[in-house]
N, C-alpha and C positions, 0 to 999 in steps of 0.2 A: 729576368726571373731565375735563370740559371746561377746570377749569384748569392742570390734566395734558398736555392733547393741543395748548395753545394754545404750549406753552413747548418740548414735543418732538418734535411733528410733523417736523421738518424736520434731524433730529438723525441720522445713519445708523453714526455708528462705536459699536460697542456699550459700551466704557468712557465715551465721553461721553454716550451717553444715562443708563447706571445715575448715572453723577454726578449727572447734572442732575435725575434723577430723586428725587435724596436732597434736593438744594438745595431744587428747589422744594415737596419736604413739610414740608424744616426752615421755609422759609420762607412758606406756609401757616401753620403752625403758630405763627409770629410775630407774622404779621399777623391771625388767627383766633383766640384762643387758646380761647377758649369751644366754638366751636366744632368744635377739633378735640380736645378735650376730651370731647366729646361721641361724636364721631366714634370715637376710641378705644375710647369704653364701650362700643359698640353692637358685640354680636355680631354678622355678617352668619349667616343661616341660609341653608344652598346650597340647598333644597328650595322658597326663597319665591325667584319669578321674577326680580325686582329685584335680589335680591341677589345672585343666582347669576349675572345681567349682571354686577353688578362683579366678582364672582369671578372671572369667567373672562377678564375684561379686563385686569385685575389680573396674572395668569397669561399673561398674551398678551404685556404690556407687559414683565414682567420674562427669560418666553422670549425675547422678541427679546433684550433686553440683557445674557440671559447665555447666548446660543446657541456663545458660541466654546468653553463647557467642554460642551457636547454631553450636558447632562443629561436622566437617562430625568424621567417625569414622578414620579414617588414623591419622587426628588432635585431636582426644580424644587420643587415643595411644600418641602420641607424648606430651601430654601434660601429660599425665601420668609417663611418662619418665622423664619429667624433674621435675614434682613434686617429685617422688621418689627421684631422685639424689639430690634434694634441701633438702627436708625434711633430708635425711638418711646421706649427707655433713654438717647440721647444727647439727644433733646429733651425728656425729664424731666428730666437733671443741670442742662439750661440754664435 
């Protein structure tokens, strides 16, 4: 997450942070590839502490970025889902 927060910390209009936020996974993912390889495979389980941190930061980071369509939380989840499967099906085609 720290290579996350190093590239959008300072980022406030919400269409440029989700951009940059796709950029720098695609580009993770470039430069990593094992590693996010890896990353992909791994369930996070919300019940183990650790992961329920990224969960909910994951969820923080993408509220803020899509706070201008005012989604309840069942519709952030869901929008989260298919960001993920978009983003992570367009860095498989590549």
């Amino acid at each position: 997450m720290a290579y996350c927060h190093q590239r959008v910390d300072a980022i406030e209009n919400e269409r440029d942070l989700l951009l940059t936020g796709w950029r720098i996974t695609r580009q993770f993912a470039q430069q990593h590839p094992h590693r996010y390889q890896v990353m992909m495979a791994f369930v996070l389980q919300p019940n183990d502490a650790a992961a329920a941190a990224i969960i909910v930061e994951t969820q923080q980071f993408l509220a803020e970025a899509l706070q201008m369509y005012g989604l309840s939380q069942a519709k952030l989840i869901d929008a989260m889902r298919m960001i993920n499967a978009t983003l992570n099906g367009y860095i498989a085609i590549e």
